[in-house]
C-alpha positions as CSV (number, residue, x, y, z in Angstrom):
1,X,128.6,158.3,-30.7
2,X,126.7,161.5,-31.9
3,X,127.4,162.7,-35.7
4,X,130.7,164.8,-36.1
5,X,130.2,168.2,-37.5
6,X,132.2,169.0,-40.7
7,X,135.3,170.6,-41.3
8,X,134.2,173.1,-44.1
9,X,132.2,176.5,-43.6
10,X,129.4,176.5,-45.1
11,X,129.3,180.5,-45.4
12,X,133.2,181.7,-45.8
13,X,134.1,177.5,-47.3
14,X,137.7,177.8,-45.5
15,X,138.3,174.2,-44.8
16,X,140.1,172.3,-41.8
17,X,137.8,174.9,-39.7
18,X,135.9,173.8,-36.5
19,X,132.4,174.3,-36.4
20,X,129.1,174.9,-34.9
21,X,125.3,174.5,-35.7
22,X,124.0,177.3,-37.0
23,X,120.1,178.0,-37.2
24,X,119.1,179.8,-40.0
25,X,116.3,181.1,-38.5
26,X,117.3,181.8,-35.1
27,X,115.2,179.0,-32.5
28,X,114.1,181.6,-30.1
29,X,111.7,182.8,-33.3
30,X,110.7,179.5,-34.6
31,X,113.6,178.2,-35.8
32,X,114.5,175.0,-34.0
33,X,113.3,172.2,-36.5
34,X,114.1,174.6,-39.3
35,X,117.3,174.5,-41.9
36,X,120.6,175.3,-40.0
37,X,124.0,175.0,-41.3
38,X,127.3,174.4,-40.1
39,X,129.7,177.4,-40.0
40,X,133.5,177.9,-38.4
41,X,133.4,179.7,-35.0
42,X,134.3,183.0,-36.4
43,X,131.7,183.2,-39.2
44,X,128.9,182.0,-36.3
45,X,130.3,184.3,-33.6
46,X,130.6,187.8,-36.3
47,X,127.0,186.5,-37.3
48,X,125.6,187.5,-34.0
49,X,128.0,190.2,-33.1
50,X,126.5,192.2,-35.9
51,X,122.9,191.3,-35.6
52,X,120.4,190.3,-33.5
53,X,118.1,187.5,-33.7
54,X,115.1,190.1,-34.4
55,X,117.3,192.0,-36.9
56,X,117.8,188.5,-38.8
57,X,114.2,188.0,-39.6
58,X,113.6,191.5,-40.0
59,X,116.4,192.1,-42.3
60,X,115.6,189.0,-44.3
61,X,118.8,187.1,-43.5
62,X,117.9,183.8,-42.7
63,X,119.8,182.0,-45.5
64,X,123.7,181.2,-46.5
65,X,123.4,183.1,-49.5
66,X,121.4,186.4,-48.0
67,X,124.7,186.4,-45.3
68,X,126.9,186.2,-48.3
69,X,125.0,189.2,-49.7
70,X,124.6,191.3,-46.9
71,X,127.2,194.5,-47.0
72,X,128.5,193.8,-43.3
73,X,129.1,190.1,-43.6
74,X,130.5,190.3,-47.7
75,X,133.4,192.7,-45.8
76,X,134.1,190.2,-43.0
77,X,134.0,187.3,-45.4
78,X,136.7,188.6,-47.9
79,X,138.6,189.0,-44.9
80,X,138.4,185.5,-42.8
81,X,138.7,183.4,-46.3
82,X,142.3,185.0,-46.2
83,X,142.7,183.5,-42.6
84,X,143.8,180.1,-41.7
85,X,141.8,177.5,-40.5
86,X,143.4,177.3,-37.4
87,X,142.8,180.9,-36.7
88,X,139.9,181.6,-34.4
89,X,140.1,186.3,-34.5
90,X,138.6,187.9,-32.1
91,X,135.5,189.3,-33.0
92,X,134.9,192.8,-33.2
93,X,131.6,195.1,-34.1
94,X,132.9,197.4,-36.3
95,X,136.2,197.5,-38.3
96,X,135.4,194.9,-41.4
């Protein structure tokens, strides 16, 4: 049986969350034996509603921290730490 992924976000740290692989530096540019990091489903899914995989290298967010400092994701993040764990919002472009 395969390693279970953890129960804590490693961007928003809600716990109790489900969560998903995350690569840093997105495979389809040379990321697929890099660092990667385990995030809840929304985090992961507002990650690449806002930006694409070319606008993460070019924009130089290809760390936890650099999402936690970028103006977009800071908005969404105050917001989904005040959500439960169980809570899975629907994603949305604009409005965070």
């Amino acid at each position: 049986m395969g390693k279970q992924n953890p129960t804590v976000c490693e961007l928003c740290k809600r716990e109790g969350v489900k969560t998903t692989l995350h690569h840093l530096i997105p495979k389809e540019k040379g990321g697929t034996f890099l660092p990667t990091a385990y995030l809840c489903i929304p985090c992961h899914k507002q990650i690449h509603t806002l930006f694409t995989n070319t606008e993460l290298i070019v924009l130089g967010i290809t760390s936890i921290e650099a999402l936690r400092q970028n103006e977009k994701m800071r908005k969404f993040l105050k917001w989904i730490r005040k959500q439960p764990g169980s809570k899975i919002p629907r994603t949305r472009k604009s409005g965070y």
